[in-house]
N, C-alpha and C positions, 0 to 999 in steps of 0.2 A: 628150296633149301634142303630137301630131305634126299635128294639125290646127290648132296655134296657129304651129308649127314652118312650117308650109307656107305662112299668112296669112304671115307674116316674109318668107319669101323672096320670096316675089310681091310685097308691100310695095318690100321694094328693089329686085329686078331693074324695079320700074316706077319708082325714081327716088323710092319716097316712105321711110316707115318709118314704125316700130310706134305712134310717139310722134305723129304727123300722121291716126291713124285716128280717126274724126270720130263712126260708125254703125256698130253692130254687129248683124247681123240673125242669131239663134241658131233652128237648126233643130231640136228634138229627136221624135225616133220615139216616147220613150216619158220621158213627162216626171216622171212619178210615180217612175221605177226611176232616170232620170240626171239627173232636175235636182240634187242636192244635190250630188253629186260634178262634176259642170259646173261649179256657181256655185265652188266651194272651188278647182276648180284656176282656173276664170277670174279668179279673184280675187289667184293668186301672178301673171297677167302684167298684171292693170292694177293695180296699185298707186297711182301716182301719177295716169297716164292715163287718164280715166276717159269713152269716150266711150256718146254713148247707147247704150242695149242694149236691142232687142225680144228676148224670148224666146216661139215659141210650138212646139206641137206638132204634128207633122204624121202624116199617117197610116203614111207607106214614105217612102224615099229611092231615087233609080233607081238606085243601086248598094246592096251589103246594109253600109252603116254605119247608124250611129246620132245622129250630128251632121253638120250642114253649119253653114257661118257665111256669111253673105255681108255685106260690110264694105268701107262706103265710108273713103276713106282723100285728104286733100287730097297736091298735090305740089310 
């Protein structure tokens, strides 16, 4: 949750918010072990919102997490 948490604030400190996000680009390390738990909780913050979503896998992230999101957002 806290990498949806932190999409939010950077949303707004730029002037936009959660409802104005357009592109959703989903990074997962290991897509077999977290895609299902991804999609279930990505799915309690778009609701209504539904903007495109790439998901793909990647090999490492340069810090040891397990997701990154990069998300275009209009303002």
């Amino acid at each position: 949750h806290s990498v949806f948490a932190n999409v939010k604030a950077i949303l707004e400190a730029s002037g936009s918010s959660w409802e104005k996000l357009v592109d959703v680009t989903v990074f997962l390390v290991d897509m077999k072990r977290d895609f299902h738990t991804f999609n279930r909780i990505y799915a309690e913050y778009f609701k209504e919102n539904q903007p495109c979503r790439t998901t793909v896998e990647i090999n490492s992230l340069p810090t040891p997490i397990a997701i990154e999101l990069k998300c275009v957002a209009t303002v």
